[in-house]
N, C-alpha and C positions, 0 to 999 in steps of 0.2 A: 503293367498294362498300358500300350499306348491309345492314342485318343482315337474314339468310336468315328467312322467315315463318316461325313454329311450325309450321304446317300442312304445308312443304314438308321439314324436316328429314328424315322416314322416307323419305324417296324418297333420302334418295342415304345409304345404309346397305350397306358392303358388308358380304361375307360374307368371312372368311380361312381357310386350310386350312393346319392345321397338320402337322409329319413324321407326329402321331401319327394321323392322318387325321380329329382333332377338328375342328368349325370353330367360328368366335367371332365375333358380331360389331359392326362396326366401325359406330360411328355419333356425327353430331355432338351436341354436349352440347346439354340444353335446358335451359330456366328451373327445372324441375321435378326436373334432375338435382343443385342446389347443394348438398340436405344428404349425400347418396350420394356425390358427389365431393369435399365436404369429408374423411367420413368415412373414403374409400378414401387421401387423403395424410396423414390421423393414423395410419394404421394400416401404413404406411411403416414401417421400419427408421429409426433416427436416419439410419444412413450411405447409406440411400436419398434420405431427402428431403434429406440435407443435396448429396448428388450432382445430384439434379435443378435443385435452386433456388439451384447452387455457392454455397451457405452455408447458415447455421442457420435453422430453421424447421420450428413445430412443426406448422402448421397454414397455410393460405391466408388473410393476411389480405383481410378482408372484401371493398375497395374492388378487391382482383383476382381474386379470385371471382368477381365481379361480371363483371369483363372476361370469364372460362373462360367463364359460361354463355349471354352476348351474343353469339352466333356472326357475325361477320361487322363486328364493329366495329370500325373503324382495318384492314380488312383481315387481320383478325387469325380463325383457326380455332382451336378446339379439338376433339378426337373422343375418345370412349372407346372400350376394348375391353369387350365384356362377353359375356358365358356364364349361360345358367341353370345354375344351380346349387340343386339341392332347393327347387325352385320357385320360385327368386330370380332373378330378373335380377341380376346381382353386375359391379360394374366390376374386369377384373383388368389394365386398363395405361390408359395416357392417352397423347397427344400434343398437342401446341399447335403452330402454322407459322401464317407470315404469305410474302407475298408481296410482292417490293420489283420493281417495273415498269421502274424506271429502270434498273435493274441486271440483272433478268431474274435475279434470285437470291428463293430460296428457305428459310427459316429455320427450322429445328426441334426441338423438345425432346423428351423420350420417359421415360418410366418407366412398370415393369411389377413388379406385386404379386409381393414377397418369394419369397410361395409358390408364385409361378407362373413365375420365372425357371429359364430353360435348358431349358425347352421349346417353343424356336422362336417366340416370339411376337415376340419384338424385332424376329427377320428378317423375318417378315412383317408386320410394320407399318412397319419403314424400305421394303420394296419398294411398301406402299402408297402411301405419301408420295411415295417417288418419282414415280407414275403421278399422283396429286394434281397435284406439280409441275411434270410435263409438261402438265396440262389444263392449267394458267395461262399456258404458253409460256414457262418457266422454263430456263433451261440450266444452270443451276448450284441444286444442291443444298448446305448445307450446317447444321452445330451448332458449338454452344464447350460443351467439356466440362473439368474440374478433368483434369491433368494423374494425380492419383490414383486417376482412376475408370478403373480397369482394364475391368470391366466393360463400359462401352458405348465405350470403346479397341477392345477384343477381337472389340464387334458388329460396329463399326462399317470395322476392317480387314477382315473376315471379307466386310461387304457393301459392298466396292471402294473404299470413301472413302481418299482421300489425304490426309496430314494436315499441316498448314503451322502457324508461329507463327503466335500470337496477334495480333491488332495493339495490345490495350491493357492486357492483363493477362498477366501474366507464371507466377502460376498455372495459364491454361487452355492449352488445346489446340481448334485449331481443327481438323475434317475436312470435307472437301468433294467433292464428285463432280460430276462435269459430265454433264449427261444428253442423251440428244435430245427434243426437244419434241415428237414426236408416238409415245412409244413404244408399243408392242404388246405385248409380253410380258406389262406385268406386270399381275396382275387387279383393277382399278379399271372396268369397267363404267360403275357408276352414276354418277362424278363424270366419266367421260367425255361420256357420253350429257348432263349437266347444262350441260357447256362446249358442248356442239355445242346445244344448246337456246336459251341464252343468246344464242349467236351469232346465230342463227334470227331471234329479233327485230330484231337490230342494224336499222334503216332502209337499206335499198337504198345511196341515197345519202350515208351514210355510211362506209359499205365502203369500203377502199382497192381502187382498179383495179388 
């Protein structure tokens, strides 16, 4: 899959609604977002970034920045959460996933601003992904978190993940959930409507009978 136009980005931007009936919303990063999403992981808690990126780090080095705001390179996504805020557009979480075809597995990382945790945005951004990962025809959902991050432990049992060793670090903790590929429930519209578009083109003859 090569990288998504600039031009097509806003179109697949959902909206999420949070307990507190706020909404925020959900959209993939573009070239124009790099010094705003540097800024938003300096401004991290140590024990934040150090949970996200399971080690130290003070900042994104450059060469994977680079990767965050290339949407669709190596099959790789990035999205932010954002909210106006006194007239800001303000990022207050992020995600990264990629998609592995061969395996029909789904991979993702998650962090959400210090000052905005525990008010539901984790849940609604892991039921995004999920819907994400069912556009791709994904059956399996999963992350590797530090065995210490109680935190996305806590989201992550809360939103049905089961959780198995690691297969090569003995620090993390792996969780996973197995989904259906064509779900309904959860509110992904616009990246549905983008797979059924996609599809669209596919040539006739191409199509599996």
């Amino acid at each position: 899959m090569t990288a998504l136009r600039l031009d097509d980005l806003r179109q697949h931007t959902d909206i999420l609604r949070l307990r507190s009936g706020k909404a925020l919303a959900l959209r993939f990063v573009e070239p124009d977002d790099a010094e705003a999403l540097q800024g938003y992981f300096r401004s991290l808690s140590v024990g934040s970034r150090y949970n996200r990126f399971l080690g130290a780090m003070s900042e994104l080095p450059q060469s994977e920045l680079a990767h965050f705001i290339h949407v669709g390179e190596r099959d790789r996504f990035s999205v932010i959460a954002v909210m106006v805020i006194d007239g800001v557009e303000t990022i207050i979480g992020e995600a990264r996933y990629g998609f592995e075809a061969d395996t029909a597995s789904f991979e993702f990382g998650v962090s959400i601003d210090d000052r905005w945790q525990g008010l539901g945005i984790g849940s609604a951004l892991l039921r995004n992904l999920e819907c994400r990962a069912a556009a791709f025809g994904a059956g399996r959902v999963f992350g590797d978190t530090l065995r210490s991050n109680n935190v996305m432990i806590s989201l992550a049992r809360k939103s049905g993940f089961a959780f198995i060793r690691h297969p090569d670090d003995w620090k993390l903790v792996r969780f996973e959930k197995h989904i259906e590929p064509a779900s309904q429930e959860i509110p992904c519209a616009s990246w549905r409507l983008a797979g059924q578009q996609a599809a669209a083109v596919i040539p006739a003859n191409a199509r599996i009978q």
